[in-house]
N, C-alpha and C positions, 0 to 999 in steps of 0.2 A: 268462483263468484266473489265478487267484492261485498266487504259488510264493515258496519261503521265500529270504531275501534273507540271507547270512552274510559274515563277515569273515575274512583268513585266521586270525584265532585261533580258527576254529572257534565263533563266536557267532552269533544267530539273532540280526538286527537290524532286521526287518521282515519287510515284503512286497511283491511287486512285480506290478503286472498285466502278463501276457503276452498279445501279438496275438495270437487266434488264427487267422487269416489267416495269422501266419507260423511259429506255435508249432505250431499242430490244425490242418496238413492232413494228409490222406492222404497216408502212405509210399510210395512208390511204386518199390519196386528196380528196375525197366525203367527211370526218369528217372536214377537212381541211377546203374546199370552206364554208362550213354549220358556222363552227366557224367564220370566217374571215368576212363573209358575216351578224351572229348574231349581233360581238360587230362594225364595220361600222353603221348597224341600231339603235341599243342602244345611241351610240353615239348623230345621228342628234338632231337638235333641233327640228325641227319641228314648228315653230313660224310663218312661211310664212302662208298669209291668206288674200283674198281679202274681196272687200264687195258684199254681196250678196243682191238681190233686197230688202230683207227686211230693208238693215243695210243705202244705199244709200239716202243721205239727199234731198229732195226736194219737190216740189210741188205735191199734188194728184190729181189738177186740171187737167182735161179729155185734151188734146192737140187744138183739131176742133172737131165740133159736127159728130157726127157718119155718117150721111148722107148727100150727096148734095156736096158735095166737091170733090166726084171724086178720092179722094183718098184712101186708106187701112185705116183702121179703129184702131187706138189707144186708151186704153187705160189711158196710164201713161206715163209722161217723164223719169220715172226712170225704163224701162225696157231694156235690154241689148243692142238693137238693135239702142238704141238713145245714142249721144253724153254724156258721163258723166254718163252713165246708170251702169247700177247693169254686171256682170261677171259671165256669167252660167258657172257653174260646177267647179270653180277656188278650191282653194286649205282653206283649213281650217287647224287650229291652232290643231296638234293630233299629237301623239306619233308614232315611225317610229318602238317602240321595238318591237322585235319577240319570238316567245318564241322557249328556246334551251332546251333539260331538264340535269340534272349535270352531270350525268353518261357519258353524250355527249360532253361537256366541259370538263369533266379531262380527257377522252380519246383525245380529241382534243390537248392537252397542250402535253399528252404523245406522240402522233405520232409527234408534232413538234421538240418535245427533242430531238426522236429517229432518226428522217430524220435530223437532225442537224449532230449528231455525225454518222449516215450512210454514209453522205458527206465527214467526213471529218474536218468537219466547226464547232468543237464547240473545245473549249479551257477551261480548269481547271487551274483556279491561285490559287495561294498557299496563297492570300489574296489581298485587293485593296485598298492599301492603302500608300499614300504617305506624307514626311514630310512637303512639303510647297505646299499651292495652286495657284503653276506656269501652265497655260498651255501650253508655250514654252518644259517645259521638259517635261511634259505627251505627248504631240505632238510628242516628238521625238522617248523614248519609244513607242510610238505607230506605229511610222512608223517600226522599229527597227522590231518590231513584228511581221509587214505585214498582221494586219486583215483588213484593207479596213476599209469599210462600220462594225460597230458593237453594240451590244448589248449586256453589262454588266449587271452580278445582282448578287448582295452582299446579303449580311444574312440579318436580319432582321432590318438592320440600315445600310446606308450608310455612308460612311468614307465622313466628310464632305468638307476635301482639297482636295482630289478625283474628289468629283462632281462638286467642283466647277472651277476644273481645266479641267474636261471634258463638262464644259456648252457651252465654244466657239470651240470647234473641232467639224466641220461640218462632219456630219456621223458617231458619237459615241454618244449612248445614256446610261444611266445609272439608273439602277432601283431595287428598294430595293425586297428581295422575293415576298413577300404579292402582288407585283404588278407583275406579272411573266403574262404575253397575249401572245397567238398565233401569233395575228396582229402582235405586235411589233418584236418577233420572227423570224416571217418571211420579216418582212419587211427588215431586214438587211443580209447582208451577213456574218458574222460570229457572234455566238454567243459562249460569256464568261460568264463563271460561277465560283464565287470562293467557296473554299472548304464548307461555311457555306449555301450557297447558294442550291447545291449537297442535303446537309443534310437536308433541310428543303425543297426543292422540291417532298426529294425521301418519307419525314414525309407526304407532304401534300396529295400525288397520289399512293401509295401504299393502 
């Protein structure tokens, strides 16, 4: 499918053919939620983790003698039920990863492309690249634009007056192919793509 190819000054400076193998498949929000919900768990760290009766330091001395006191029968002072005691069932130090298998991930990335440009909401620049790292003038171009909330991704290397003029524009993020996620994807409201970016998407999911 053809789709209009602009500059950030807002110019129409061609055209570009889109895969549709990677542009036109079917949406699918079941591969969508499975994705979105994969790299969240990947993510966590996982590092919370109390102490468990074994790990809690103190006395194994018996509390009152078993009998004759009238009262329930302890033990240990380090059992959960005492001040300072151990935490049944708390949480342990383990990995949150899930497993997705890849055939499920590049169709995941593909239904995001394609419900992008389904919308409406994806954009093809002709490159991203600017002379000085102002964010004042990438701001203004950018409103100039009217993508809102977005998600950039250049070829295989980021134009470095670019990124660094898009570090403080709250709700424009910038990301070289290689790093191309559903999550991020979705999280924004319009997604850009410049021509080398296209190229190496449609190499990597075809």
């Amino acid at each position: 499918m053809k789709w209009d190819v602009t500059t950030l000054d807002a110019k129409k400076v061609g055209n570009i053919d889109l895969d549709d193998a990677v542009f036109g498949v079917e949406v699918r929000t079941d591969i969508l939620a499975r994705m979105v919900n994969w790299q969240l768990n990947k993510r966590r760290a996982g590092t919370h983790a109390v102490k468990h009766r074994g790990e809690v330091s103190g006395t194994t001395r018996k509390p009152f003698a078993q009998k004759g006191t009238g009262r329930a029968r302890q033990g240990t002072r380090r059992a959960p039920q005492h001040r300072g005691g151990a935490v049944v069932f708390g949480p342990v130090v383990r990995s949150h990863a899930t497993r997705l298998p890849k055939k499920v991930r590049a169709l995941a990335l593909r239904c995001a492309l394609s419900a992008k440009r389904a919308g409406g909401k994806l954009v093809i620049l002709d490159d991203a690249k600017i002379a000085h790292a102002k964010t004042k003038e990438l701001a203004k171009r950018v409103a100039k634009l009217g993508w809102g909330t977005a998600l950039v991704i250049d070829g295989p290397t980021v134009d470095e007056n670019f990124k660094r003029a898009a570090a403080n524009i709250a709700g424009l993020d910038v990301l070289p192919s290689q790093g191309t996620n559903v999550y991020d994807i979705l999280r924004r409201d319009t997604l850009v793509l410049t021509k080398a970016a296209v190229d190496k998407l449609v190499e990597r999911l075809r």
